[in-house]
N, C-alpha and C positions, 0 to 999 in steps of 0.2 A: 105649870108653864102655859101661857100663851099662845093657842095654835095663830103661827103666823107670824109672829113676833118679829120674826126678820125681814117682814117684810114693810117695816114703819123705818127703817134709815134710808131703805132705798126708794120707798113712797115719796120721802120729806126729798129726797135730792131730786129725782123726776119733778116736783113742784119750782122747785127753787131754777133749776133750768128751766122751765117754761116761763116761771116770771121773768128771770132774762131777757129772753126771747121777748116775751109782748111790754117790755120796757125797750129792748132795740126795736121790735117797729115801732113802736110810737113815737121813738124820736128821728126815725127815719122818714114818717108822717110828718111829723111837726115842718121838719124841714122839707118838706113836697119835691122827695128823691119815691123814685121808682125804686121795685127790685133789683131790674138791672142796672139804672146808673150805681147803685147803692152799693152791690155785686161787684159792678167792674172794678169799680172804686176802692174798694175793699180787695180785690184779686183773690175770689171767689166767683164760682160757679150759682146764676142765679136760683136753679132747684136746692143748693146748699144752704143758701140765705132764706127763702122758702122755709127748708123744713127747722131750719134753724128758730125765727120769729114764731114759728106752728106748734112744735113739738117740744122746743127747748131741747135740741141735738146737743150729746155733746163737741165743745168745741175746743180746739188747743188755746193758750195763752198769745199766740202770735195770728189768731184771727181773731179775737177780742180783742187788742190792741190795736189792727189794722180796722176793726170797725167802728171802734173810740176814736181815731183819729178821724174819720171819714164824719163822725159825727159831732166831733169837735167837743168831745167829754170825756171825762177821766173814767179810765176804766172801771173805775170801783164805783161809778153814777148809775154804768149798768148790772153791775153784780149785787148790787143793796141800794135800794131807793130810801135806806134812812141817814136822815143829816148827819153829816159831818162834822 
């Protein structure tokens, strides 16, 4: 066996939240929104949006949807950047 072994699903999921993350800033960039308007706008706290874009926090289904909306994309554009 693998010393370590369990630690490659919850490696792959820490990744996969930060690309998240730095696919919601960038479209929160695109659109030239600050943290905070970005934050209010969302009804989120701006250190939350922060560590969210930075770390790939996890986050519930009802603050991904509230920030697809703010950013005007379907949720699943920021959870997999591949085509539809």
């Amino acid at each position: 066996m693998i010393e370590n072994e369990g630690d490659a699903p919850e490696q792959m999921y820490r990744l996969r939240l930060r690309a998240i993350g730095s696919r919601i800033r960038a479209r929160r960039r695109e659109q030239d929104l600050t943290q905070e308007e970005m934050a209010r706008r969302a009804r989120m706290s701006r250190p939350q949006l922060s560590h969210l874009e930075r770390n790939g926090k996890n986050m519930n289904l009802t603050t991904l949807f509230r920030i697809a909306q703010v950013l005007d994309v379907h949720p699943a554009d920021l959870i997999d950047d591949r085509d539809r």
